[in-house]
C-alpha positions, 0 to 999 in steps of 0.5 A: 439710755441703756448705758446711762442706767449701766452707770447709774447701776454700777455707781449704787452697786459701789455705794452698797458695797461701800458700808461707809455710804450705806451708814452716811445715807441710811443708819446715820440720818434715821437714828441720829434725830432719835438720839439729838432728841432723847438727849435734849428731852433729858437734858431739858427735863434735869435743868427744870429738876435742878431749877426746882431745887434751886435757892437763890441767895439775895439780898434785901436792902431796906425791907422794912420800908414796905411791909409784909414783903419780906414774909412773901419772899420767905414763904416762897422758900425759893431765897435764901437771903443774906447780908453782905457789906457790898451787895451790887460788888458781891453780886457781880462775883456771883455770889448772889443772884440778885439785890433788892433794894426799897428806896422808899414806899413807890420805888424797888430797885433790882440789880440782877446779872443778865449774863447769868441764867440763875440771876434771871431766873432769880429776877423772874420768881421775884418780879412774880412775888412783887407783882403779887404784893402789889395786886395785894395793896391795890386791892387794899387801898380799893377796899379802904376806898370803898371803890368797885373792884373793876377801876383798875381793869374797866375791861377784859380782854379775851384772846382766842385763838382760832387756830385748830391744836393740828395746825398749831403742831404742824406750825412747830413740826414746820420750823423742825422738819424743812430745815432737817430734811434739808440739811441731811439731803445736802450732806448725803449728797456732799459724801456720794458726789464727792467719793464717785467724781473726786474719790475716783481720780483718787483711785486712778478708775475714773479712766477706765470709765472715759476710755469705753464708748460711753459717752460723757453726756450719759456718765454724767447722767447716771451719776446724777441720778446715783447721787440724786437716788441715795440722796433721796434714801437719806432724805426719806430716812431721815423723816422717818428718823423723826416722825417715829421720834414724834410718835414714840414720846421721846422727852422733848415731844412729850412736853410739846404734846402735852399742848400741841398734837403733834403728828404728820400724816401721810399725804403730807410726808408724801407732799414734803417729798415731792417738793424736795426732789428738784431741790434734791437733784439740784444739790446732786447736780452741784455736788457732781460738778464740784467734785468733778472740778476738784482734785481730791475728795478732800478738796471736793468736800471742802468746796462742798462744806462751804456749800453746807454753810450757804444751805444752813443759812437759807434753811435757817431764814425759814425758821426765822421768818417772822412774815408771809413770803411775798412771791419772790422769796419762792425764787430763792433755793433751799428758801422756797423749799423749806417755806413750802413744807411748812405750808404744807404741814400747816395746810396753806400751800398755795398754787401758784408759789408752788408752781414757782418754786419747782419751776425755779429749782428744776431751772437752777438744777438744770444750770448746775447738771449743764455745769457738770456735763460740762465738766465731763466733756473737758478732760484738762478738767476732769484728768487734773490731780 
């Protein structure tokens, strides 16, 4: 055991000397989600200032077929409108965001570009204004009638929703949180697995290591658990990146939080870390084996990029969810993680799929240290450039 922790020491001695991998674990993971954020608040909140200013210019074929709706499209002072010779050819060029025409006192037609943001935002302020006409004939032609005004809505529904404002927050920080966190232990891994297996048959020193009386069972062991240490540190980097992202303000929480409280305590970060460490040392393992297997850090981290895609892709499906996990899902990697801390962040974890997904990633962990150590033991592999 003393000369697996005499490898696992030199291995982080290395990485702290290597400022490269003190930014790609530490620096990088903690401001890169305050920035992302920041510009994407800034760039959410210009596109809903440029949105306001905005007039659209359409055309309004027929306006005299129903009146008083014109005078409604006016007042909104949100259209310009305009005549053209060929309305539908001059909307396809751009040049108009929408076409209205009235074919007669029951029907509308609106010709909008479904590829173009303005022509939908146009589409959207219109349909507002036509509902608004309509309601207004409705309650017209009710008065003439002499009709109660509930014929129309003999009912009313009321929607309420039971779900406390904190759990709503950590519904939405549960489809942010998983699919970060995930996606920035991987690539911490990917570089430090990459420089201390590949990167040192680069620099001919991986020798030196395998002539002493270490065995290669324990030059495995301590390089995992270097990978699996600083894998940790940008993981932990990382949420604290973007839980003080979430306290501080930033433009893009900010009109989240008018709505929804969003905070994560601490028992929670506590809990989200603990269910990432068998996925964490399983991504150490992987990465310590491919790159063990590969001739150079760059084959190394190509092998491992295709990787990244496969993790991206699993954390993503937690986003996309759309219904409860049954029980096999939690013997899926990335999957099971990424769902089990949105369970937590919404406080619904349940047993027994938290027994099933550590037990199934300590398993999967297991299979890709063997791997590696496997690796280790064959020098055809280990020695090849």
């Amino acid at each position: 055991m003393d000369k697996v922790i005499l490898i696992f020491r030199k291995e982080i001695l290395d990485a702290v000397r290597d400022s490269r991998t003190f930014y790609i674990c530490v620096i990088t993971p903690f401001l890169l989600y305050p920035v992302l954020f920041l510009l994407m608040g800034y760039f959410i909140e210009s596109e809903k200032a440029k949105e306001a200013k905005l007039i659209y210019k359409i055309e309004i074929i027929n306006h005299s077929t129903l009146p008083g709706l014109l005078d409604r499209i006016k007042a909104t002072k949100k259209f310009e409108i305009i005549k053209t010779m060929n309305p539908v050819g001059v909307l396809k060029k751009r040049k108009l965001k929408v076409v209205l025409e009235v074919e007669d006192k029951n029907k509308i037609t609106i010709f909008y570009d479904g590829a173009n943001k303005e022509s939908q935002n146009a589409l959207r302020r219109l349909d507002k204004i036509i509902s608004e006409y309509q309601d207004s004939i409705i309650k017209k032609r009710i008065l003439e009638a002499a009709l109660p005004a509930d014929i129309i809505k003999p009912i009313t529904v009321n929607k309420e929703n039971i779900a406390p404002a904190e759990r709503m927050g950590g519904f939405f920080l549960g489809i942010l949180i998983p699919y970060i966190l995930i996606i920035v232990a991987f690539s911490g891994a990917l570089h430090v697995a990459s420089d201390i297996t590949a990167g040192e048959k680069e620099r001919k020193t991986i020798e030196t290591i395998l002539v002493t009386d270490v065995k290669r069972s324990e030059i495995v062991l301590g390089k995992c658990c270097a990978v699996f240490i600083l894998t940790l540190l940008a993981t932990i980097s990382g949420l604290l990146g973007l839980l003080i992202t979430i306290q501080s303000g930033f433009l893009f929480f900010a009109q989240i939080d008018q709505k929804l409280p969003l905070s994560v305590p601490w028992l929670s970060c506590f809990l989200i870390l603990i269910v990432i460490l068998p996925l964490l040392w399983l991504f150490s393992s992987l990465l310590v084996a491919i790159g063990s297997a590969s001739k150079s850090v760059k084959q190394a981290t190509n092998y491992g990029s295709y990787c990244l895609i496969g993790v991206i892709i699993l954390a993503m499906f937690s986003v996309m969810r759309i219904t409860s996990p049954n029980n096999s899902t939690f013997l899926i990697p990335v999957l099971n993680t990424a769902i089990l801390q949105q369970q937590i962040l919404i406080g619904e974890v349940n047993e027994f799929n938290l027994f099933v997904a550590i037990v199934s990633n300590i398993f999967y962990a297991t299979v890709a240290y063997l791997v590696a150590r496997n690796n280790f033991e064959k020098e055809e592999i280990l020695l090849r450039s």
